[in-house]
N, C-alpha and C positions, 0 to 999 in steps of 0.2 A: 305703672306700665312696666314691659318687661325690656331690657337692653342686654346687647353682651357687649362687655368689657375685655380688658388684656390687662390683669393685674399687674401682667411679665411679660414680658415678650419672651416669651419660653418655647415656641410652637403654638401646631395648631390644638396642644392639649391644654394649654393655657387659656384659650375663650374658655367662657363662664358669662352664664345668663344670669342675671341677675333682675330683681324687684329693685326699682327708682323710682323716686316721684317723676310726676310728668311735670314737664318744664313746661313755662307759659309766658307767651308773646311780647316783649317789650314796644317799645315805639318804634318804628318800621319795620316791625318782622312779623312774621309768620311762623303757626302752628303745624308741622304738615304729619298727619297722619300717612305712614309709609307704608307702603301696598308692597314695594319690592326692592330690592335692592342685586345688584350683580357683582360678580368677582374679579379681579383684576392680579395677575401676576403677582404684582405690589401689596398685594396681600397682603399673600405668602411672606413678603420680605418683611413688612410691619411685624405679623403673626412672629416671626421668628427671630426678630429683633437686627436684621439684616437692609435694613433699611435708614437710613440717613441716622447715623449711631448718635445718641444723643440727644434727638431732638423730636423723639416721640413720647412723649408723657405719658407716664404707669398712669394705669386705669381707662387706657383711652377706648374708644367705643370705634370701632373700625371701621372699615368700606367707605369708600367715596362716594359710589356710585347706585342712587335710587331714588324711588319717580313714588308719589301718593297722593292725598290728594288735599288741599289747603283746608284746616278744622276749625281754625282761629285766627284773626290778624289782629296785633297792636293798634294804637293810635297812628293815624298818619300814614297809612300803609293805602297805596293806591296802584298797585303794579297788579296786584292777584287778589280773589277774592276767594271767601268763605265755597268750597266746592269745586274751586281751578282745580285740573291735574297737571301736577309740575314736577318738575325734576331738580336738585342743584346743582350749581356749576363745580367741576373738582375745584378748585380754587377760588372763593369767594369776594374777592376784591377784585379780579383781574377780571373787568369787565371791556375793556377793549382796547384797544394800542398795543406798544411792546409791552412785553414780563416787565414786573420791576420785584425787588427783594421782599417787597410786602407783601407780593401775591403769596408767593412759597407759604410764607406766614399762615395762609389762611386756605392751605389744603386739606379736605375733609378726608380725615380716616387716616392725616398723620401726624401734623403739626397741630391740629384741630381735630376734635370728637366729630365722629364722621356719620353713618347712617343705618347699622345695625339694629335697631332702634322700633319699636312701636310708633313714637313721637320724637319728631325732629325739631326744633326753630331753628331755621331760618334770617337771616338778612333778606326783605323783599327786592333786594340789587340781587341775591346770590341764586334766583330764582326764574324759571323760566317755562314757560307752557311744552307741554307734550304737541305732538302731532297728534291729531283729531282722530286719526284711524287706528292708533298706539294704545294697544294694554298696556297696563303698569309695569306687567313684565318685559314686553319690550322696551317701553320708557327707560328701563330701568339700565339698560346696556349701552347705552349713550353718552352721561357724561365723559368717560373717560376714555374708550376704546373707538366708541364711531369718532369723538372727535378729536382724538389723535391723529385717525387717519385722515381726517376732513381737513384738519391744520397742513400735516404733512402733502398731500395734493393739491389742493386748489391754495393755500397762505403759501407754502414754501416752494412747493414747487410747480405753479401755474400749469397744471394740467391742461394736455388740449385733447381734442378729438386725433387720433393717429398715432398720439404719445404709445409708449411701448412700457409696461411696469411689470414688477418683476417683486412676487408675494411671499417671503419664508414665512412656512408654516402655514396653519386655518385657525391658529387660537384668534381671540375675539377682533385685534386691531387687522392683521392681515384680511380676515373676510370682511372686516366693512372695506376695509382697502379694494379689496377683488374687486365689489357690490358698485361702491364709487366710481372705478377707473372706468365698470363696465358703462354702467350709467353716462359716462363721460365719453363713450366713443374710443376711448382706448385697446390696446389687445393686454389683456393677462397672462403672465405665466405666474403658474404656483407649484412650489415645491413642498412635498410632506413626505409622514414618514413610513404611508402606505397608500396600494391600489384604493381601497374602501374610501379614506381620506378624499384622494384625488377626484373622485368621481363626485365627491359633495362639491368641491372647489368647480370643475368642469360643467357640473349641474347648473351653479352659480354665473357662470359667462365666462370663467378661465377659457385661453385657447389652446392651453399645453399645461400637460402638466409633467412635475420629475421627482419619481420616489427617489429622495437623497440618501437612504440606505441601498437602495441597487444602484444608482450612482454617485457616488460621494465625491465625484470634481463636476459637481451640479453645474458650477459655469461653464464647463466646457459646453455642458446640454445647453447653453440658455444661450453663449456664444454661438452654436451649430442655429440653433429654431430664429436666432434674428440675421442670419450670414456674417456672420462674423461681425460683426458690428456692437453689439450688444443693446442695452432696454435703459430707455430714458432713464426710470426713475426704479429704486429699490426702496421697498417697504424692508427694515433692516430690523429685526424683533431679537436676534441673537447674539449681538453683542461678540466681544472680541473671536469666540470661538466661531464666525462664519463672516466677520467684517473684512476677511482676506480676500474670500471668494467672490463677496459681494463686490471688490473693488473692480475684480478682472472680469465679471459679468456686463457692469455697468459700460454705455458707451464713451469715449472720449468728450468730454464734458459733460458728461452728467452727472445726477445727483445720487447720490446716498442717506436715505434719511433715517440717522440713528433713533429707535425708537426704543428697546431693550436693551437688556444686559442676562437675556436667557444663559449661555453658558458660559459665562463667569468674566473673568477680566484680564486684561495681557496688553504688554508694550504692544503699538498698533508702530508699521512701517510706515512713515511719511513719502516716503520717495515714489511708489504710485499713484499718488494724489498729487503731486507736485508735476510729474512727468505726465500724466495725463488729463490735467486742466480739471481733476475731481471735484464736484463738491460732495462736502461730508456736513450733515447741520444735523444737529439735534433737533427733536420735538418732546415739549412737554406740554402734554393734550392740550388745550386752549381755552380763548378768554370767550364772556357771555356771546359778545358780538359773533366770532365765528359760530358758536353755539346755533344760535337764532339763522345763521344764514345757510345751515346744515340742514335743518328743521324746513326751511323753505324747498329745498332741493328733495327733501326726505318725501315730502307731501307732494311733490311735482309730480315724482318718478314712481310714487307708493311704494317706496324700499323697505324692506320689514328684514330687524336683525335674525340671524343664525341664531337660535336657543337650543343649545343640546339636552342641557336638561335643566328641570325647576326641581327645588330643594323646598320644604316646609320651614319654615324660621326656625321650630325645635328641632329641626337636624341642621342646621348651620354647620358644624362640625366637618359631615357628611358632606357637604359642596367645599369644606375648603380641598378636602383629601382627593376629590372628584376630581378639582382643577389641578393639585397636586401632581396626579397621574399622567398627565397630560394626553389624555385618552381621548378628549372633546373635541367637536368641531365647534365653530363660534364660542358662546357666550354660555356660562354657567350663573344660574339665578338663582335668588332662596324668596321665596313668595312670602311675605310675611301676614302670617292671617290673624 
């Protein structure tokens, strides 16, 4: 079979496709033949060796996130069967409760060989059914980007109908965010960093939108659209270079839900989160259970991810430099045929 590897993490000229034997099923795993796989920020960071320094193994087989279809099972495997279309979870241990230190351990595409891959196995725990109405290539956008934003609204921050949320950017986690809040009864706002952008966000059920280049103290806008009050909850994708704004957008006890580290890293001021009752929580996408309970809602409402575009597996390259550009609405896929 054919895999790409990272000999280096050198960039994205460092993938290399290479011929491997195909791996096969121990006792409760699964063979899953991979139809597609999608990109995630995290990448890039894996790809370029910017990512948790240390603790990604030369040689490692990349991507987290992608959906195919079960080819072979082990002994004792009773979860999925010879023909399921499934997808794995980013972190393979962390099947419900709080994180604990072991999950980390067992993220696909950085501590763990992840899914670039012709043939994947699988743990039959790490593994979980598609919705029935879902291509492989939507499947494929879900471990880590819909349910980042799935953790982040409905796990941390109890979304209701009337809540008010507030989306940087349309790369992949902000639009399932948008897609969810809408779904949810919520109002959207989104910000990007053009007209063309906005109108895809707007398309989507956004209620407002703010090109942050012709406005760049975007909270003031997002201040003025809720009366000075500000928006429940922020989808926070950018990290120290926009955590300022997001602070003074948000309303007096709401949350901020760190999700990225888009532009880059900086001493963060305490003192408006203290003076104004903030919360600030991290999310790192989530365990099976949310998974599945995402999947339920997915099938309710018939929500189908944002795909901007599908890449062929021998241009991999070609989708990382795509997502690179940051040119995309939603989600960038590589089909593997």
């Amino acid at each position: 079979m054919k895999a790409y590897k990272l000999p280096q993490a050198a960039g994205i000229g460092s993938l290399t496709l290479l011929e491997v034997p195909t791996p096969q099923p121990g006792r409760g795993q699964a063979l899953v033949r991979m139809r597609a796989c999608s990109l995630n920020y995290r990448d890039l960071m894996v790809a370029g060796g910017r990512y948790a320094r240390g603790s990604v193994p030369a040689g490692l087989v990349p991507l987290s996130d992608g959906a195919g279809e079960v080819a072979a099972v082990g002994a004792g495997v009773s979860r999925v069967r010879v023909g399921d279309r499934v997808a794995g979870i980013f972190m393979q241990s962390w099947l419900g409760g709080q994180i604990g230190p072991e999950d980390h351990r067992s993220a696909l595409g950085g501590a763990i060989d992840g899914v670039l891959a012709e043939y994947v196995v699988f743990d039959q725990e790490g593994l979980v059914h598609l919705p029935d109405a879902y291509a492989f290539e939507e499947g494929a956008t879900l471990p880590c980007a819909a349910l980042t934003a799935w953790h982040a609204l409905f796990h941390q921050g109890a979304l209701l109908p009337g809540h008010s949320v507030l989306v940087l950017g349309t790369g992949g986690v902000s639009i399932f965010a948008l897609q969810f809040a809408h779904a949810a009864g919520a109002r959207v706002i989104a910000t990007s960093s053009s007209p063309e952008k906005l109108d895809h966000a707007l398309a989507l059920g956004a209620t407002d939108g703010i090109d942050y280049h012709a406005t760049p103290d975007w909270q003031d806008a997002v201040l003025r659209l809720t009366g000075g009050r500000g928006v429940d909850h922020v989808i926070e994708v950018g990290g120290a270079g926009t955590l300022a704004r997001s602070l003074q957008a948000v309303r007096l006890g709401g949350t901020v839900h760190m999700i990225g580290v888009l532009t880059g890293q900086a001493e963060i001021d305490p003192m408006p989160i203290m003076r104004r009752s903030l919360t600030v929580r991290g999310v790192y996408v989530g365990s099976r259970e949310m998974f599945l309970a995402m999947n339920r809602a997915i099938a309710f409402h018939d929500l189908h991810p944002v795909i901007d575009k599908v890449f062929p597996f021998a241009e991999a390259p070609a989708a990382y430099r795509h997502l690179e550009r940051q040119a995309h609405v939603g989600k960038v896929v590589i089909r593997v045929d």
